[in-house]
C-alpha positions as CSV (number, residue, x, y, z in Angstrom):
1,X,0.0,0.0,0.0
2,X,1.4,3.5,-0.6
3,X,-0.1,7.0,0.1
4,X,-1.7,6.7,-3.4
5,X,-3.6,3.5,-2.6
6,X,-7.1,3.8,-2.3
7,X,-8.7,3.6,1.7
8,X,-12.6,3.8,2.0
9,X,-13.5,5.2,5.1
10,X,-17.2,3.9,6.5
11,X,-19.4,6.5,8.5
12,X,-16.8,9.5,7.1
13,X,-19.2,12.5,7.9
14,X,-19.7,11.3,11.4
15,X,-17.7,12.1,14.2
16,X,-14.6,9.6,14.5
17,X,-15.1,9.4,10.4
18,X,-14.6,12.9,9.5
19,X,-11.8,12.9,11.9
20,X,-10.0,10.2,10.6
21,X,-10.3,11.6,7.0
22,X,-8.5,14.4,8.6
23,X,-5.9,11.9,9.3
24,X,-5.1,10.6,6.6
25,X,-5.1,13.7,4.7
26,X,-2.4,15.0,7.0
27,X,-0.3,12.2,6.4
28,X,-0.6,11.8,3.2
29,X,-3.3,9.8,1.7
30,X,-4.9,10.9,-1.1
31,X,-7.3,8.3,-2.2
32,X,-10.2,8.6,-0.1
33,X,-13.6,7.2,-0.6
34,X,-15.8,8.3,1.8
35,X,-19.0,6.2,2.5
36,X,-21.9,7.5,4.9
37,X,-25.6,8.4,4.3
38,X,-25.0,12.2,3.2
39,X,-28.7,13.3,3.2
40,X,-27.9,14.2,7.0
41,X,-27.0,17.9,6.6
42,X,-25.6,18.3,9.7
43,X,-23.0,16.2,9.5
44,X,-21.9,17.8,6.3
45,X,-19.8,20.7,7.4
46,X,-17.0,17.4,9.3
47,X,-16.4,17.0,5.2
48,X,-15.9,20.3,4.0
49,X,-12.6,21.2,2.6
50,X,-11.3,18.0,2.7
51,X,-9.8,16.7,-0.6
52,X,-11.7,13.2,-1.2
53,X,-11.9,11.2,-4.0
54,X,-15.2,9.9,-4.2
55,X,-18.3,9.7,-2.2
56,X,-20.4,6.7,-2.0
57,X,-24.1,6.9,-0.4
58,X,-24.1,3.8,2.3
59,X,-27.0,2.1,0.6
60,X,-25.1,1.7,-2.6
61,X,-22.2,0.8,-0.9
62,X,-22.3,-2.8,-1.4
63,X,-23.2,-3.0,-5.1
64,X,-20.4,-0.1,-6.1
65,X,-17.9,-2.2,-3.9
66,X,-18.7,-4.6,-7.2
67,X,-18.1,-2.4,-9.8
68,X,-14.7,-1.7,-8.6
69,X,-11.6,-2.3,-11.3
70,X,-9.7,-3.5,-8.3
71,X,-10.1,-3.8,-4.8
72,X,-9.1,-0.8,-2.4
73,X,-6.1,-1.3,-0.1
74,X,-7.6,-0.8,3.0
75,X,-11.3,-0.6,4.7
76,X,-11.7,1.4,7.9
77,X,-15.3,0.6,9.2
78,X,-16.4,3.5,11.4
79,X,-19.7,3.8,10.6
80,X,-23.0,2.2,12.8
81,X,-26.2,3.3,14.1
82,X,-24.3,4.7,17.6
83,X,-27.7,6.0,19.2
84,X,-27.8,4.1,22.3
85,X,-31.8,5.1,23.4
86,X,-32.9,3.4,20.0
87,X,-34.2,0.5,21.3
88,X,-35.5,-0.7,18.3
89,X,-33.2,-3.7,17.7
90,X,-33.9,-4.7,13.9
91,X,-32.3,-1.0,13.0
92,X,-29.1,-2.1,15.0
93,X,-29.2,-5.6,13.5
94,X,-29.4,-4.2,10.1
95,X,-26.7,-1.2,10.2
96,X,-24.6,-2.5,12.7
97,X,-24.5,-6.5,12.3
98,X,-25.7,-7.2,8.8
99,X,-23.7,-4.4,7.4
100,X,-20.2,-5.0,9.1
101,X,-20.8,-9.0,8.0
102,X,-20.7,-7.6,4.6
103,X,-17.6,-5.9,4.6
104,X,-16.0,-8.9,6.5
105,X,-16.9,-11.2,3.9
106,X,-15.8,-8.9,1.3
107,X,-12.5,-8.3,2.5
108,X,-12.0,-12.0,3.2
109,X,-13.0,-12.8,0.1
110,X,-10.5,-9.9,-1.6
111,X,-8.1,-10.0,1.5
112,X,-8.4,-6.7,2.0
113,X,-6.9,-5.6,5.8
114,X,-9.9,-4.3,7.8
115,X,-10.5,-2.0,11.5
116,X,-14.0,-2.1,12.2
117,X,-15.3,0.1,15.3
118,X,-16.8,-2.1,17.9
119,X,-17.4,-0.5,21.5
120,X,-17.1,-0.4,24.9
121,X,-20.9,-0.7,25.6
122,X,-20.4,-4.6,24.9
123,X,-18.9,-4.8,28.4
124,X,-22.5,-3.9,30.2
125,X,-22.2,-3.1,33.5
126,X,-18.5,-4.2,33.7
127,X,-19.4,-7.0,36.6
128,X,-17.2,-8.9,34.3
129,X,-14.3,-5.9,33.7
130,X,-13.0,-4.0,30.6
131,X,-10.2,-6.5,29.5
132,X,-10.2,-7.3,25.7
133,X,-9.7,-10.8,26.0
134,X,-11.2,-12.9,23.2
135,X,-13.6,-15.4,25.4
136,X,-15.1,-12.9,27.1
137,X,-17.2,-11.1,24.1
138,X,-19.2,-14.6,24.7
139,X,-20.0,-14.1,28.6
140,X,-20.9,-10.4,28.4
141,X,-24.3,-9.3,28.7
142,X,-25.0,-5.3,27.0
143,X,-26.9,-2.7,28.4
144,X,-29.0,-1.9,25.2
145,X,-29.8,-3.0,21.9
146,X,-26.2,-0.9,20.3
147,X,-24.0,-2.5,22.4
148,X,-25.8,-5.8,22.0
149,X,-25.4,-5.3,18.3
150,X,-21.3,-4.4,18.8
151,X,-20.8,-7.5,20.9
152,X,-22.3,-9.8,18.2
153,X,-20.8,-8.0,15.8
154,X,-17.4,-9.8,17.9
155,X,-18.8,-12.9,18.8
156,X,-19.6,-13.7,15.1
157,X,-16.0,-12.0,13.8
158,X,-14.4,-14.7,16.8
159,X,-16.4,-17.6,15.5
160,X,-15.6,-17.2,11.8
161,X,-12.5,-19.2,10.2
162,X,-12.1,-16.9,7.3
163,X,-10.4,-14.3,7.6
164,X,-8.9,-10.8,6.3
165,X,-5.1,-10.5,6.5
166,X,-5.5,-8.4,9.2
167,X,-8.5,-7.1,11.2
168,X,-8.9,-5.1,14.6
169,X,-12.3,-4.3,16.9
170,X,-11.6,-1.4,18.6
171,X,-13.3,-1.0,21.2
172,X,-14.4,2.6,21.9
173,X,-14.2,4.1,25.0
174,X,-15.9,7.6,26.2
175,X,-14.8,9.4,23.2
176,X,-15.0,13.5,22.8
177,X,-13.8,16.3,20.4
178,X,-14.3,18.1,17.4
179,X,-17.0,17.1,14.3
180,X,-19.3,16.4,17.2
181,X,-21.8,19.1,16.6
182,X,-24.3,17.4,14.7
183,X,-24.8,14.4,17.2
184,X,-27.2,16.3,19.7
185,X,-28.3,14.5,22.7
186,X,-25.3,11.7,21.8
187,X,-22.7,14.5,22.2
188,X,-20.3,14.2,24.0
189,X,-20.5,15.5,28.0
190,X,-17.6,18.4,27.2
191,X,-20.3,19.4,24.4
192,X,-23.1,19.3,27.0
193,X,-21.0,21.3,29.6
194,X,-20.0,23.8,27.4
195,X,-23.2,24.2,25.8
196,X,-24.9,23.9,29.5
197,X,-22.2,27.0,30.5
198,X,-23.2,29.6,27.5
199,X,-27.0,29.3,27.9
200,X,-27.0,29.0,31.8
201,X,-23.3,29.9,33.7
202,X,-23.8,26.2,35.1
203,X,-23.0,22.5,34.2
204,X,-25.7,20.3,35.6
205,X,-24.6,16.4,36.3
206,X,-26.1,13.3,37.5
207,X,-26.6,12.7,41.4
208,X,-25.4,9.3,42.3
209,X,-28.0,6.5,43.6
210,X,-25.3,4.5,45.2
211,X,-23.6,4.7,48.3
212,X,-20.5,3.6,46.6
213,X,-20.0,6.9,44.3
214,X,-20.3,10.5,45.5
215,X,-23.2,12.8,43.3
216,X,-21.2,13.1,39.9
217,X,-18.2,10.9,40.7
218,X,-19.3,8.6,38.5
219,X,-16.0,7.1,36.4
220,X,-15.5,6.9,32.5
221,X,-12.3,6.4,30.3
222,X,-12.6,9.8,28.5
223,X,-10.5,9.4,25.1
224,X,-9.9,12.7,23.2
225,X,-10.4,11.9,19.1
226,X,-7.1,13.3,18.2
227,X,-5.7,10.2,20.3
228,X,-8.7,7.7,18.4
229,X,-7.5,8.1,14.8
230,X,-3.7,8.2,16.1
231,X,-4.4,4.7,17.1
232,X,-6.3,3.9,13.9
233,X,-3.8,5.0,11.8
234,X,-1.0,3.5,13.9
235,X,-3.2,0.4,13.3
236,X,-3.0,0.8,9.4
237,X,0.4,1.5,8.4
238,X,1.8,-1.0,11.2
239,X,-0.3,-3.8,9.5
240,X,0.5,-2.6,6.1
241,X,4.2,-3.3,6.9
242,X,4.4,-6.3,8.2
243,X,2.1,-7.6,5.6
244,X,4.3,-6.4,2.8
245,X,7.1,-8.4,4.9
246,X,5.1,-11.4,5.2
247,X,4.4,-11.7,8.7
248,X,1.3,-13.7,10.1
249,X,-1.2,-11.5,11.6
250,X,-3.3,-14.1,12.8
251,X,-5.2,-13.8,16.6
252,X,-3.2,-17.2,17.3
253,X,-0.1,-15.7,17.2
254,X,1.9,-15.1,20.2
255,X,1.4,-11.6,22.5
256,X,2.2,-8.9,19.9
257,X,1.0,-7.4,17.3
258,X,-1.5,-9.4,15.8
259,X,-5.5,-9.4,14.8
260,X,-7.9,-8.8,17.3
261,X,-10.4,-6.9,19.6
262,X,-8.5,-4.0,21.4
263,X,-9.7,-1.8,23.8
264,X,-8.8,1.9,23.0
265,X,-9.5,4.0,26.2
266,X,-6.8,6.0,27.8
267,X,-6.6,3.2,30.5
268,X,-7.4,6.0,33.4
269,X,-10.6,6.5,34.6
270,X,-11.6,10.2,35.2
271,X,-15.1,11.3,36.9
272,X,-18.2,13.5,35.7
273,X,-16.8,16.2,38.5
274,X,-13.7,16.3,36.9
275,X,-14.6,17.0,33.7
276,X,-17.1,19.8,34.4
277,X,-14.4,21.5,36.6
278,X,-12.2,21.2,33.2
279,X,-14.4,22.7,31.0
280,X,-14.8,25.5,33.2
281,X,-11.0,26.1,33.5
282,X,-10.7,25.8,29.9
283,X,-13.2,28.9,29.7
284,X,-11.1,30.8,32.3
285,X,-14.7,30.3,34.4
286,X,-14.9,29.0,38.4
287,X,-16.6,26.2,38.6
288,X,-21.1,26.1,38.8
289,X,-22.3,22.9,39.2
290,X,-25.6,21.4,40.3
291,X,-26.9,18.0,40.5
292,X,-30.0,16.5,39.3
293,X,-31.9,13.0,39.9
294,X,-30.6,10.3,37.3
295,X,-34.0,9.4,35.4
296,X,-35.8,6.5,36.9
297,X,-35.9,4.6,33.1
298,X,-31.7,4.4,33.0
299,X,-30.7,4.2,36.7
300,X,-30.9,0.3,36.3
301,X,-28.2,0.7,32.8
302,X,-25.8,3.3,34.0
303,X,-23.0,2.3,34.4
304,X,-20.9,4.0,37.1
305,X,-17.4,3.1,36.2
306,X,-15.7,2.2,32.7
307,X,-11.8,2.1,32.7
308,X,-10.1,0.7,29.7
309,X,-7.5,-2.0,30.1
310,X,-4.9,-1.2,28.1
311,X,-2.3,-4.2,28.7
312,X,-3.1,-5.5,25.3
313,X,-2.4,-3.0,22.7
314,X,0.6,-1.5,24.7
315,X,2.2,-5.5,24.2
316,X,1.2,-4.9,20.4
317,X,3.7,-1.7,20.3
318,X,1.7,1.4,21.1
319,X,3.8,2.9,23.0
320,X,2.5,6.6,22.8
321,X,0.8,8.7,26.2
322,X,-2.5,9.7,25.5
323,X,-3.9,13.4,26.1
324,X,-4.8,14.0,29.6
325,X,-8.7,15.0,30.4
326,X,-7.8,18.2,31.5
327,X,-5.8,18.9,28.2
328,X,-7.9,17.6,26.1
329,X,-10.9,19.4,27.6
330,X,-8.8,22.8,27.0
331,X,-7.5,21.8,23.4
332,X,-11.3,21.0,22.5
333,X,-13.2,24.2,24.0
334,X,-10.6,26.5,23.3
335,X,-9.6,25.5,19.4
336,X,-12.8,24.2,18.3
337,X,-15.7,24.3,20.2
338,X,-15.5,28.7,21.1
339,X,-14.0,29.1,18.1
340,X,-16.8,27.1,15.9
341,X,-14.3,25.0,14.2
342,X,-13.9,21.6,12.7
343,X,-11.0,19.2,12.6
């Protein structure tokens, strides 16, 4: 593969999409297909400017994957139904399971190297923990029909015996930063805090209903998106390499780098609290922050901690630190977010 080699990017006017266009931009890349359903204005603006050469409407996808003189180098699979309050499970099963099987058995087919975007909301209510070992996708029980849809997404990837020369399931942590505009109510909680600060001076969080956790102590692994498409990247051209060497990718290989579900958090969790009191600083603001009751519906699916383990892709060579909460927080507000930008 070279920088002129054709990579289709899935879900490319979403969030981590558009962001990871940016990324390969910067480094390069000039062959980018983009593939997302672009009747969705608001995501449009994550796309402008950027130098791509085609765009393919998700629903066509499949049969234009056909038409192709030859097969693209690369396939980077960011694109799903994300909203996690659609309970209606045959849209998940569709966009989500259906449509990732596809590309899998296209790439296997054309052994094409593929990183699909699985999630951390396959790990429930982490009773079971937040390692990305490869028998536990099959013991884990998700709090909603999206992450129900991610985890079989994995199970079914785990159980198949055909394979691409290299794939990787990232598993998505508590991800935030620019492009996010357009998702609304599925924005991140920077985008809510800020937003919550303009209209009212104030951030309002979640009180705690356990004894266990102070009122907006609450844990996630916050992962800034600079840091997501570093790792995606990182992902590609280190799997590009040692395929043009020869190596074996396969998950049976020994501790290294080699196919298979990764988590991609930062490894530290970081509470509600915190983050508030960030986005604050970032606006040069004291802190205002008042807690409300959780809603009665989700109080029985919240999960009150998430912390990536990160063992697993630190053993595969990422050696890199990842952008603190407080920095990232600061980067985000201050660059993008006041300013009204996009990355």
């Amino acid at each position: 593969m070279t920088k002129k080699s054709q990579i289709i990017v899935t879900g490319a006017a979403g969030f981590i999409g558009s962001c990871m266009v940016g990324w390969l931009l910067e480094n390069g890349y000039t062959n980018i297909v983009v593939v997302d359903a672009f009747e969705a204005a608001g995501k449009l603006p994550n796309l402008a400017g950027k130098s791509i050469s085609e765009k393919v409407e998700r629903s066509v996808f499949f049969e234009w994957l056909q038409k192709l003189p030859a097969p693209p180098a690369y396939i980077l699979h960011l694109g799903a139904r994300t909203d996690t309050t659609e309970f209606d499970y045959s849209i998940h099963q569709h966009w989500n399971v259906e449509y990732t099987q596809q590309i899998w058995n296209y790439c296997t087919i054309q052994q094409i190297p593929l990183i699909y975007a699985s999630s951390a909301a396959t790990y429930g209510d982490g009773s079971l923990g937040y390692k990305d070992d490869h028998a536990l996708p099959f013991q884990l029980e998700p709090l909603n029909p999206y992450g129900v849809s991610k985890n079989e997404v994995d199970k079914w990837i785990l159980h198949e015996e055909d394979h691409p020369p290299f794939w990787a399931g990232l598993k998505f942590f508590n991800v935030y930063g620019p492009n996010e505009y357009h998702k609304g109510r599925m924005a991140s909680v920077i985008w809510h805090a800020y937003n919550q600060i303009r209209e009212t001076g104030k951030v309002r969080l979640f009180r705690s209903h356990r004894p266990d956790f102070k009122d907006g102590w609450q844990l996630r692994d916050f992962i800034y998106v600079k840091d997501v498409v570093e790792v995606i990247g990182w992902f590609m051209q280190q799997s590009n390499q040692r395929l043009q060497r020869g190596e074996s990718l396969d998950t049976n290989e020994s501790v290294g780098f080699k196919s298979g579900l990764y988590n991609l958090g930062t490894g530290a969790a970081r509470s509600f609290y915190d983050l508030a009191v960030a986005t604050f600083h970032a606006l040069g603001l004291a802190p205002n922050i008042e807690f409300i009751d959780m809603p009665e519906d989700i109080r029985d699916k919240y999960q009150y901690f998430t912390e990536a383990d990160m063992q697993k892709l630190r053993q595969a060579g990422f050696m890199k630190s990842f952008t603190n909460l407080e920095d990232g927080v600061k980067d985000y507000v201050q660059h993008y977010l006041v300013k009204e930008k996009y990355l």
